[in-house]
C-alpha positions in Angstrom: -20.8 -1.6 -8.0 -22.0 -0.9 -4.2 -23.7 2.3 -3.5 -22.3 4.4 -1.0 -25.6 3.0 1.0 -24.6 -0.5 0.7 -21.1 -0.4 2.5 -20.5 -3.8 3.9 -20.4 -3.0 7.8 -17.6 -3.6 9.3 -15.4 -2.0 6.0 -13.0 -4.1 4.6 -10.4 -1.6 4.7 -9.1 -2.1 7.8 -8.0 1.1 8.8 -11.5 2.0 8.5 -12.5 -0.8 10.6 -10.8 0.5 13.6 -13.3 3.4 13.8 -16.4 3.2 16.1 -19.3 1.9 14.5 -21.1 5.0 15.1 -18.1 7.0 13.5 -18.1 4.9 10.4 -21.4 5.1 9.6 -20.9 8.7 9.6 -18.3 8.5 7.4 -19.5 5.7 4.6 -22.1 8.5 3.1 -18.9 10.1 2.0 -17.3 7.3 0.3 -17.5 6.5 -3.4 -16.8 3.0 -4.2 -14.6 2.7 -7.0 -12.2 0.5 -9.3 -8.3 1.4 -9.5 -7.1 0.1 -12.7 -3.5 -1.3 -13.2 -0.9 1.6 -13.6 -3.0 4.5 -13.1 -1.5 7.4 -11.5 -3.2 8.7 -8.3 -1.0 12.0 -7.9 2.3 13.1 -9.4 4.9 14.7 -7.6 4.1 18.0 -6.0 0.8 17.1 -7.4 -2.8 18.5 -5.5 -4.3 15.8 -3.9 -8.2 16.4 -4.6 -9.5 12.8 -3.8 -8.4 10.1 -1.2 -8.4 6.4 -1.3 -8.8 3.6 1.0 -8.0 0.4 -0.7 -10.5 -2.2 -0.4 -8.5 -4.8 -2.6 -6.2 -2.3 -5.1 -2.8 -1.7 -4.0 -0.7 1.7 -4.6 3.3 2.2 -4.7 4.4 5.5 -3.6 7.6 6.5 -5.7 10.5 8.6 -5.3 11.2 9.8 -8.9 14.4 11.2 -10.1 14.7 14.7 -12.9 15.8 11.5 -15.1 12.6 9.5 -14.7 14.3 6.7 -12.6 12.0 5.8 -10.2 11.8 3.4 -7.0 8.6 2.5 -4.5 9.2 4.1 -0.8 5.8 2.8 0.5 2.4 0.5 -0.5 -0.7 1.3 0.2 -3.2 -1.8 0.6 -6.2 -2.1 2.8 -4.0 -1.8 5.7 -4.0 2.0 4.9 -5.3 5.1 3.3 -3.8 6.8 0.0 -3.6 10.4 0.2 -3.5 10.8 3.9 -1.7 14.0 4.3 -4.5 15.9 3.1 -6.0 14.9 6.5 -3.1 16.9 8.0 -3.1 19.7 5.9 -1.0 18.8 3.2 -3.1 19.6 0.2 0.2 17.9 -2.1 1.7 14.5 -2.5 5.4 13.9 -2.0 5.7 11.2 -4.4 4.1 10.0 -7.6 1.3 7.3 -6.5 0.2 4.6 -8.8 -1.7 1.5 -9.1 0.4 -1.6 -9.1 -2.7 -4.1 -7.9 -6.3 -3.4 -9.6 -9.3 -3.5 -7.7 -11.6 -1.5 -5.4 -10.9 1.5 -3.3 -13.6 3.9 -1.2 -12.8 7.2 -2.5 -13.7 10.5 -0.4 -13.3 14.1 -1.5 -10.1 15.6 0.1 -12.2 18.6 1.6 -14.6 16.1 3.0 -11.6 13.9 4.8 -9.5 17.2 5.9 -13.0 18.3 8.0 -13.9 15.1 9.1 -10.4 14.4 10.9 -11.0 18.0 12.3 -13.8 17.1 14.0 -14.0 13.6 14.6 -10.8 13.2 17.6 -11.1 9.3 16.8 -10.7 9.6 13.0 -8.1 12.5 13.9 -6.2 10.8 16.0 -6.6 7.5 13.8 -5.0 9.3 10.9 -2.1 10.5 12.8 -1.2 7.1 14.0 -1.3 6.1 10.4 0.7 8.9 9.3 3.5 8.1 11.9 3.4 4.1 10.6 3.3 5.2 7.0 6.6 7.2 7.5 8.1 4.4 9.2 7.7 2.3 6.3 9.2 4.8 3.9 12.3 5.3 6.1 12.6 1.3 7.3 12.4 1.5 2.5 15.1 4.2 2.3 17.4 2.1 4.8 16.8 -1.3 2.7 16.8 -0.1 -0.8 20.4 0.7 0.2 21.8 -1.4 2.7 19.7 -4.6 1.3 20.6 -7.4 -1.7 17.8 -7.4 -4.2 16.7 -10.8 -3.4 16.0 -9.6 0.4 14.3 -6.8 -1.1 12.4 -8.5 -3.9 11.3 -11.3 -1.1 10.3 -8.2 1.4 7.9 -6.7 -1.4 6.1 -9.9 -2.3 5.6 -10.3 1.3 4.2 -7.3 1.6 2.2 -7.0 -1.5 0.7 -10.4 -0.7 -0.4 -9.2 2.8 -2.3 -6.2 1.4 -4.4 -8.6 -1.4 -4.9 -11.2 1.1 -4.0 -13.6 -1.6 -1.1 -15.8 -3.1 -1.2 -14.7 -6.3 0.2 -12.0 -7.1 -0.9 -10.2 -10.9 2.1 -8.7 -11.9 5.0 -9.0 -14.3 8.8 -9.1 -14.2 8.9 -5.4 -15.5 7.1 -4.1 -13.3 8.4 -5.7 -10.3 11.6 -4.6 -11.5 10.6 -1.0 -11.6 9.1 -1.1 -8.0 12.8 -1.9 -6.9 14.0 0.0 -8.7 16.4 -2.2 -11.0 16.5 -3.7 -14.6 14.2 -6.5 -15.4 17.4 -8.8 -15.7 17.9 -8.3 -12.1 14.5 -9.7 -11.3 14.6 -13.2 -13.5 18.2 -13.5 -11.7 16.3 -13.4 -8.4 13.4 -15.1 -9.3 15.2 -18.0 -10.7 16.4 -19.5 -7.1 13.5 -19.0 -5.6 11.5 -20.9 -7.8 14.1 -23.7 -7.8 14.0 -23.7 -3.7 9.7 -24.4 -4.0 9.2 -20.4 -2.8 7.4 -18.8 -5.6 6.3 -19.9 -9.0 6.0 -17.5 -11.9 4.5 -17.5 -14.7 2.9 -14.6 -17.1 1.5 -11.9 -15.8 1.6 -13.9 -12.2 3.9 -15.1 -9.3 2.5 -17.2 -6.7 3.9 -17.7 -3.2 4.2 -21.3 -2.4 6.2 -21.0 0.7 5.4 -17.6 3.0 7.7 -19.2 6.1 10.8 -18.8 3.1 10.3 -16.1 2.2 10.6 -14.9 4.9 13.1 -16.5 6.2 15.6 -14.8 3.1 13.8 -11.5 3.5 15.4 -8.9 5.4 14.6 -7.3 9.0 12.3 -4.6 7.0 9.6 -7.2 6.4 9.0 -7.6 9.9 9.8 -4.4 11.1 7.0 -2.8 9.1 4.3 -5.4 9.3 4.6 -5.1 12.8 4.3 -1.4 13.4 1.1 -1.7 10.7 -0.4 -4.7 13.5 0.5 -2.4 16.3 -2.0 0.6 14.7 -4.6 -1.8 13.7 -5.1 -3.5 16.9 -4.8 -0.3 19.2 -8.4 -0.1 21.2 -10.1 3.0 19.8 
């Protein structure tokens, strides 16, 4: 495991990457890096938030769950963005249940430590708000598609998007859980997983599916795909 000493420079986080040099290495002293393992929960609902996360290679669903544990994902977190933000804005609680759907690294900073540094810092400040205005974006552009949206545009929007944040084709999940990140039974899924490994997309197997064809998927994904990615490329190119 790196020490918080040994942070590669520039992070590979790459909201983290859009800070200054100078500002980030203030900030890496106050990073822990860590390992998320599959499935853990972050925060539940209403839950204090007492440490933060930037993914370094982990992914996190945030989920809207129901008084009869039904649950479906609103918003990933990858190394696009930061898990936990709204204690940078003063909201010491988290709306939604987080958990790990990809293991791997995260940087994790005391929520104190990230609250004062965004007070203080105007770059880091103003970083998070930007974030904090995509990352509601996405969880409204996911209200309006888990609704309006067939499950295979949905299911082909959330590979997409999972296989941006890991930087990587393949994918370590199963059926069961991909069905409970949209929300549906696990029937649903193998229904829509079926055509797309017959039309050369994807191919699945245990534990793993693995995008052959990103330009396809795409192309029977809905509007939210693209709608998202690009107001997450807009923040992470902005000069700072």
């Amino acid at each position: 495991m790196l020490s918080k000493h040994s942070l590669p420079s520039p992070p590979s986080n790459r909201l983290l990457a859009c800070l200054p040099k100078s500002d980030w290495d203030h900030l890496a002293p106050l990073l822990q890096p860590v390992t998320l393992e599959l499935g853990k929960t972050l925060y539940e609902t209403r839950g204090v938030i007492d440490f933060a996360y930037f993914p370094t290679g982990s992914v996190a669903s945030a989920l809207t769950v129901m008084e009869n544990g039904s649950a479906i994902e609103v918003a990933t977190i990858g190394k696009e963005g930061l898990v936990g933000h709204s204690v940078a804005l003063g909201v010491p609680t988290s709306a939604n249940r987080v958990i790990v759907q990809i293991a791997d690294g995260a940087l994790r900073i005391e929520a104190r430590s990230l609250r004062e540094e965004a007070a203080k810092n105007g770059v880091l400040g103003t970083l998070l708000h930007d974030y904090h205005a995509a990352f509601m974006a996405q969880v409204s552009q996911s209200v309006a598609c888990n609704g309006l949206h067939q499950v295979e545009q949905r299911c082909c929007r959330w590979l997409l998007m999972t296989r941006d944040r890991v930087e990587s084709d393949e994918l370590r999940l199963t059926h069961e859980f991909l069905a409970f990140m949209l929300g549906v039974r696990r029937a649903s899924v193998t229904e829509v997983l079926g055509p797309l490994h017959t039309a050369g997309l994807i191919k699945s197997h245990r534990g793993a599916i693995t995008l052959l064809d990103r330009a396809g998927l795409e192309a029977r994904s809905c509007e939210c795909y693209r709608v998202v990615k690009n107001d997450y490329d807009r923040l992470l190119s902005r000069p700072r």
